[in-house]
C-alpha positions as CSV (number, residue, x, y, z in Angstrom):
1,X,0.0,0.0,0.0
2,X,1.5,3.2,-1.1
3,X,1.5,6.1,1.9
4,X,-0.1,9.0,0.9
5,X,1.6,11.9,1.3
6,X,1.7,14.7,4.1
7,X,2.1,17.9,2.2
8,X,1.6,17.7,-1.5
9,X,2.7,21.0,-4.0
10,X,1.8,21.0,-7.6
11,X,2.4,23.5,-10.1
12,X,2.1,26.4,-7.2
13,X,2.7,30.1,-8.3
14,X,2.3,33.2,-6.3
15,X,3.0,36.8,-7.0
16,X,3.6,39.7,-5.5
17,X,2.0,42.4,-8.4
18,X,4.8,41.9,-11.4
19,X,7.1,39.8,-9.0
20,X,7.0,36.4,-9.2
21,X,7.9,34.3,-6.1
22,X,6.4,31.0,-6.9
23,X,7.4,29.8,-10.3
24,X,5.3,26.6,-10.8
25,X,7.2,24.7,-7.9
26,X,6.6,20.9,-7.3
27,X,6.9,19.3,-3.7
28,X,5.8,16.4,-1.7
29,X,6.7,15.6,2.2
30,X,5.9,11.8,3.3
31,X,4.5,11.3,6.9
32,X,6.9,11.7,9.2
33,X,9.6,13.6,6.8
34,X,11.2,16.5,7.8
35,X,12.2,18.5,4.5
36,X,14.3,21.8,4.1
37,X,14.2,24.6,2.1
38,X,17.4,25.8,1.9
39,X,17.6,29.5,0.1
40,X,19.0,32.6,0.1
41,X,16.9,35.4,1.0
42,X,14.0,36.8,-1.3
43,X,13.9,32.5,-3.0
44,X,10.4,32.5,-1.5
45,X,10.5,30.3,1.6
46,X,9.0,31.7,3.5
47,X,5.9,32.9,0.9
48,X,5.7,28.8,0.4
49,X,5.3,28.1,4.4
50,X,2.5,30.9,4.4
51,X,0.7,29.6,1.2
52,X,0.7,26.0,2.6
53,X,-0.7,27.6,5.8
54,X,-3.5,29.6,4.5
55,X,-1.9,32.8,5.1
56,X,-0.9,33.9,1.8
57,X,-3.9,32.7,-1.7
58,X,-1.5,31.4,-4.4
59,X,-2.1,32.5,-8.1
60,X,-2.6,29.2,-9.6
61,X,-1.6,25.3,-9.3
62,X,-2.9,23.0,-6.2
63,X,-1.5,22.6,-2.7
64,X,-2.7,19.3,-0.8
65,X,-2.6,18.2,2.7
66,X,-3.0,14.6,3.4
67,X,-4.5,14.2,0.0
68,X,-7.6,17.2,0.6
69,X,-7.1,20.2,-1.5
70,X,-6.5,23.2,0.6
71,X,-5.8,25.9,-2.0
72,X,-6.5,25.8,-5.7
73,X,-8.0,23.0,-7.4
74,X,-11.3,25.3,-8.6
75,X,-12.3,25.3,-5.1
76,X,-12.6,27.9,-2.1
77,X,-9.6,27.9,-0.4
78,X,-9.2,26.0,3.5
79,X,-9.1,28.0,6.2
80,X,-5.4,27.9,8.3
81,X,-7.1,26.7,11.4
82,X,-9.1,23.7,9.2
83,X,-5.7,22.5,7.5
84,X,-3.8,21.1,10.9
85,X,-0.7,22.6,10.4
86,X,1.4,24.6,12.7
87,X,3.8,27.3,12.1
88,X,6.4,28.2,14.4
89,X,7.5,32.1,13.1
90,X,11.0,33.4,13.1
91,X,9.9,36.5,15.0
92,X,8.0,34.2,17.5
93,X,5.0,36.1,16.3
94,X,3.4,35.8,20.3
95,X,0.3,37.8,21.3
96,X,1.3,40.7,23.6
97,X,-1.4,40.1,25.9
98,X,-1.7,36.8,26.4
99,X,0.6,35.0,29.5
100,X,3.0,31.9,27.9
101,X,0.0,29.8,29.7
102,X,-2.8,31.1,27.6
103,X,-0.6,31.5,24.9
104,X,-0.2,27.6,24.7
105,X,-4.0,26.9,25.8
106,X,-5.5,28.9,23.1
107,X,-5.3,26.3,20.1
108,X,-6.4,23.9,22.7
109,X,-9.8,25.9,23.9
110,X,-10.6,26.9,19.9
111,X,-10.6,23.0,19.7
112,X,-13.2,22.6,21.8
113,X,-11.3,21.3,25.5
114,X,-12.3,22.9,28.3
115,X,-10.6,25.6,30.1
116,X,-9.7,23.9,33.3
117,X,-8.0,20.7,31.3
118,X,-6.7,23.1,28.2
119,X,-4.5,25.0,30.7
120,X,-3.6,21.8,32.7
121,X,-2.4,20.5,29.3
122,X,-0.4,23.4,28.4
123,X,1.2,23.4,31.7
124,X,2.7,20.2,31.1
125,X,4.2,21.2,27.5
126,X,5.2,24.3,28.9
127,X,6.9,22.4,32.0
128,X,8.4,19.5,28.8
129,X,10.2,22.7,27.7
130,X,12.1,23.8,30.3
131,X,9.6,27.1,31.1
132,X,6.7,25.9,33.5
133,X,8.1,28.3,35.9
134,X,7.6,31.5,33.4
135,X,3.5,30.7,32.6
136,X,2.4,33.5,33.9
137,X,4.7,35.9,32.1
138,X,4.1,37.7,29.3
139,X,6.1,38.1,26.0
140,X,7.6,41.1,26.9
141,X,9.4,39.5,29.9
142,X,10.5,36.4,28.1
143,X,14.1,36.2,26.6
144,X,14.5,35.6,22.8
145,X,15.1,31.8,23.7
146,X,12.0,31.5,25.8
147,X,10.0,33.2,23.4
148,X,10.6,31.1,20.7
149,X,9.9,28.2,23.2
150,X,6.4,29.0,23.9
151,X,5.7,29.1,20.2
152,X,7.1,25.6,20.1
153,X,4.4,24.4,22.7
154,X,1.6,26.4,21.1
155,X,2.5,24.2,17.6
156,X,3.0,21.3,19.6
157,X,-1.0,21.9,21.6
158,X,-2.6,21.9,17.9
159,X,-1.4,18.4,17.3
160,X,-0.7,19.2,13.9
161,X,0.1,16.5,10.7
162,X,2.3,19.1,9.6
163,X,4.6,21.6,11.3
164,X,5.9,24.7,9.3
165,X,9.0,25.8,10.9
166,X,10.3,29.5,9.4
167,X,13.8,30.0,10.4
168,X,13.1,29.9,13.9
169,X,16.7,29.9,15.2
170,X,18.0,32.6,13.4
171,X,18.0,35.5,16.1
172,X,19.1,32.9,18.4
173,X,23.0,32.6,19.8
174,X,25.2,29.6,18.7
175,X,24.3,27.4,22.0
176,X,20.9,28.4,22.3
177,X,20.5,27.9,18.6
178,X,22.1,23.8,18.6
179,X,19.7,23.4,21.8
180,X,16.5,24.8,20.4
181,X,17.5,22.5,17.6
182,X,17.1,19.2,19.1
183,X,14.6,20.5,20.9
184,X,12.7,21.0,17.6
185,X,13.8,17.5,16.3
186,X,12.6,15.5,19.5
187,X,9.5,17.0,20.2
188,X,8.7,16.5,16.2
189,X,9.6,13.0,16.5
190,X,7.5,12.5,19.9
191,X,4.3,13.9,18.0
192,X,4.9,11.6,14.5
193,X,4.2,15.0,12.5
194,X,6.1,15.7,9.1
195,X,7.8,19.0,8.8
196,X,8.9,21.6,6.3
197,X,11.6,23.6,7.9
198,X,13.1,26.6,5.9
199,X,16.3,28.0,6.8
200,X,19.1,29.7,4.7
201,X,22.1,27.9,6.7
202,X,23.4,24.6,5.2
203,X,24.4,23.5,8.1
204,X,21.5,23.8,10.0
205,X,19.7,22.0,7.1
206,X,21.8,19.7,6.5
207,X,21.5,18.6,10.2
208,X,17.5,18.7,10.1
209,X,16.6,17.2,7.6
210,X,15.2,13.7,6.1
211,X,15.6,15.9,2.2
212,X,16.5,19.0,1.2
213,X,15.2,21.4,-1.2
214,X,17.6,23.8,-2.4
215,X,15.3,27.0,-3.9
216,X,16.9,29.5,-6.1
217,X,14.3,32.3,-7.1
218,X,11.1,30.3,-6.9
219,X,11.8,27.3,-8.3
220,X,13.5,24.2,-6.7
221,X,17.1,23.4,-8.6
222,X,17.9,19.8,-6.3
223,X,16.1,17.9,-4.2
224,X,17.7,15.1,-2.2
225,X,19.1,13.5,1.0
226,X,21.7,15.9,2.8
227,X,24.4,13.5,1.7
228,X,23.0,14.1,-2.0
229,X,22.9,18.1,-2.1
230,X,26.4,18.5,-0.3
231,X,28.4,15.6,-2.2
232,X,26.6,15.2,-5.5
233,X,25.5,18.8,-6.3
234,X,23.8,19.0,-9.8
235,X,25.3,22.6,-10.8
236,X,28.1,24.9,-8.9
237,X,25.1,27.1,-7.7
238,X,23.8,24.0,-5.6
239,X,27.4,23.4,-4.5
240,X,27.8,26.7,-2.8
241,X,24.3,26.9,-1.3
242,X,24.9,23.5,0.5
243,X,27.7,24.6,2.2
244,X,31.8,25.5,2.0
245,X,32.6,25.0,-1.7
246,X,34.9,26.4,-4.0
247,X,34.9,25.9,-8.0
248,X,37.7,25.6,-10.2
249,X,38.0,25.2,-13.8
250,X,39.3,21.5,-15.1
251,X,38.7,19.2,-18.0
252,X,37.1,15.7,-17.3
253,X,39.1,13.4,-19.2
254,X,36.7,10.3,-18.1
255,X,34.3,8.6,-15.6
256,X,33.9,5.5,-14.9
257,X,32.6,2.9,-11.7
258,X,32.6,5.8,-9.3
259,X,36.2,7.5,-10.4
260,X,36.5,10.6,-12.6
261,X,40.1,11.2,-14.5
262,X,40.5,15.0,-14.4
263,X,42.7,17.3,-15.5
264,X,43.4,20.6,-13.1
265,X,46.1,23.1,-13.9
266,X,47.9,20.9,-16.2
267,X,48.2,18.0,-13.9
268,X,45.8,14.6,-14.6
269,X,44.4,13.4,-11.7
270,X,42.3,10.2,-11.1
271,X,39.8,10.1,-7.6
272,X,36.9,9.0,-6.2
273,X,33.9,11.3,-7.1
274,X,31.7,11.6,-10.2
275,X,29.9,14.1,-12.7
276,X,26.9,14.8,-14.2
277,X,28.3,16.6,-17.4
278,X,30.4,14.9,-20.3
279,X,34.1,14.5,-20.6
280,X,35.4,18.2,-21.7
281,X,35.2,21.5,-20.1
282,X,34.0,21.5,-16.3
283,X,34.3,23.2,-13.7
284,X,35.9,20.8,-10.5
285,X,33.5,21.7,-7.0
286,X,36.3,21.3,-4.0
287,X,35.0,21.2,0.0
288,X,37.6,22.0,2.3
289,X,37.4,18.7,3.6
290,X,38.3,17.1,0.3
291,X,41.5,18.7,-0.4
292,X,45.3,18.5,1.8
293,X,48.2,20.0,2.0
294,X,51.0,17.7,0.3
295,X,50.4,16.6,-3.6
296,X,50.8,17.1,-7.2
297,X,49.4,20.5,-7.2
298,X,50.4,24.2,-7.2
299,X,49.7,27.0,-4.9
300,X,50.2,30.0,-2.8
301,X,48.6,30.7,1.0
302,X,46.7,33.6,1.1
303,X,45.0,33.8,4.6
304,X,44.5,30.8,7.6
305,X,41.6,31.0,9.2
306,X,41.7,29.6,12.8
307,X,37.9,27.8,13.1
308,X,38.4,25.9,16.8
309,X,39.0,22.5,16.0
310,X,40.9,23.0,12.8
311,X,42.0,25.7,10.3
312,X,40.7,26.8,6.9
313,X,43.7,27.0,4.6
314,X,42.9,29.5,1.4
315,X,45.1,29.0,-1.3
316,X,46.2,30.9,-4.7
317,X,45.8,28.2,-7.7
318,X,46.3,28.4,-11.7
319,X,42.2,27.7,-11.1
320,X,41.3,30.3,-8.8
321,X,41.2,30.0,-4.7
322,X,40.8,26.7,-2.8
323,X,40.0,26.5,0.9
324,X,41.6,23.3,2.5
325,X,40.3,22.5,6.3
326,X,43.7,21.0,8.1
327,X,44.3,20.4,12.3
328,X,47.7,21.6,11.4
329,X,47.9,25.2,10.8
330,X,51.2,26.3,12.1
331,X,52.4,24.2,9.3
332,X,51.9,27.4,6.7
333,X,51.7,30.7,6.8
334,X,50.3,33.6,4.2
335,X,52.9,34.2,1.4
336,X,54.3,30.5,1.5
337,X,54.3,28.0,-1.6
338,X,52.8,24.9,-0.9
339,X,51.4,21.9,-2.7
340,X,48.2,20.0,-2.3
341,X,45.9,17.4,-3.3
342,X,42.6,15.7,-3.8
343,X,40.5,13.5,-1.7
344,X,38.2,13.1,-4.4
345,X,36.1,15.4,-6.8
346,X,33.0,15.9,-8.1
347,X,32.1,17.7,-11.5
348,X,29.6,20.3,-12.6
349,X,29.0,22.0,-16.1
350,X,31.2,24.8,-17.1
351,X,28.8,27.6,-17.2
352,X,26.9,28.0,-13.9
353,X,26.9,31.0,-12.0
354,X,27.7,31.1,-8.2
355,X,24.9,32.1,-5.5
């Protein structure tokens, strides 16, 4: 028996007047699925979370949600509080005059539950959170963190099949950010709902995610597993949005069983890796992690970034500059001629722009 899916988009456009955000896009979350966007500001993520929500009309196409039609279709469009989803905001988006309590009970009382047992249950998400001891507060003297918590727990009361998640961690800091992320993860899992969570950091995606979309103005360009969009990127645009990537000009000589014969500044190289173009003119995507100090190539240091654990190495090449993540950067310093190497490489057609 085939499962029918969560969240299906078909063919969805929106506009804003002459602008188009929407261009026709096509997606599909499974039960239980947690799917990225990953895009740069103005793609239209967030205009896609509001549209499947019922906050935004699209202009044509059809937007499902466990197989009813909930916009488009030649029918009226669902209201956001029929289509059991639940949005958590970036900006927290929390009614100034309602207490975190209240604020958590109110999807629970428009449901029907009664006051007494609708506040009881909120409590106890409240308390699953970490903030039973602030219910009676009000936004305004709640932290950022805590904020962003009680919208968590007002999601969570609506027992959704779907939870929209719009960058909620981006105002956060770096601890309270990796935190509020597993936060997010377990209580999605707990409650069995699928997800779409947009974000415009890779890493965060990446992390997230069952798929990821990558969305470059309105349209989706790759749509895979994490290990798909960051090691088998379909163009150099994909490469960069999915995290630390540099491109270089080379020349595919041949592929074959999972190992690409390349040519990069002159010198013929043969790695693990693949391609999606034919042998000639390509350009060669290189992650720090793929490439080392010590090989059959050419180049000079220009800067050493120290990240913690290890070092970013950017290099001068024939090709352009190549970053190169080592745990040994006193080994080099700006100015210096070194050599390096491949771990393995992975090809892209010559003419793509960058993000």
């Amino acid at each position: 028996m085939v499962m029918q899916d969560v969240l299906a988009c078909e063919a969805v456009r929106v506009s804003y007047g002459a602008v188009t955000v929407l261009a026709g896009l096509d997606l599909q979350v499974a039960p239980g699925e947690v799917m990225a966007l990953l895009g740069p500001s103005g793609s239209g993520k967030t205009t896609l979370l509001h549209a499947v929500a019922g906050l935004r009309g699209i202009d044509s196409g059809e937007i499902r949600i466990a197989g009813r039609t909930v916009s488009g279709g030649g029918g009226n469009p669902v209201p956001p509080e029929e289509r059991r989803v639940a949005m958590v905001f970036q900006n927290y988006a929390l009614w100034p005059h309602l207490t975190a309590l209240d604020t958590v009970a109110y999807p629970l009382l428009r449901a029907g539950e009664p006051t007494r047992s609708a506040k009881a249950a909120a409590h106890r998400l409240l308390d699953a959170l970490g903030i039973g001891a602030l219910a009676g507060r009000l936004p305004s003297e709640l932290s950022g963190g805590q904020q962003q918590r009680v919208g968590l727990a007002r999601a969570l009361a609506s027992n959704p099949l779907l939870f929209l998640f719009d960058e909620p961690t981006a105002h956060l800091d770096a601890a309270l950010r990796f935190s509020l992320q597993q936060e997010l993860a377990h209580r999605r899992e707990a409650s069995g709902a699928a997800a779409v969570y947009a974000t415009h950091d890779p890493a965060e995606a990446l992390a997230m995610a069952d798929r990821v979309a990558l969305l470059r103005n309105g349209t989706l360009a790759q749509v895979g597993s994490p290990v798909d969009v960051y090691e088998r990127p379909v163009d150099a645009w994909c490469a960069q949005l999915a995290g630390p990537a540099d491109v270089i000009a080379a020349r595919l000589v041949s592929t074959a069983d999972h190992v690409v014969t390349v040519a990069v500044n002159g010198v013929t190289l043969t790695l693990p890796g693949g391609s999606t173009v034919p042998p000639g003119p390509v350009r060669l995507v290189v992650r720090p992690a793929w490439a080392h100090l010590g090989g059959p190539l050419t180049g000079v240091v220009v800067r050493v970034w120290y990240t913690g654990g290890s070092s970013d190495i950017v290099i001068r090449t024939a090709g352009g500059r190549v970053r190169i993540a080592t745990d040994r950067p006193d080994r080099v310093r700006p100015g210096d001629e070194v050599t390096w190497g491949l771990h393995r490489a992975w090809l892209v057609g010559s003419g793509e722009a960058a993000p």
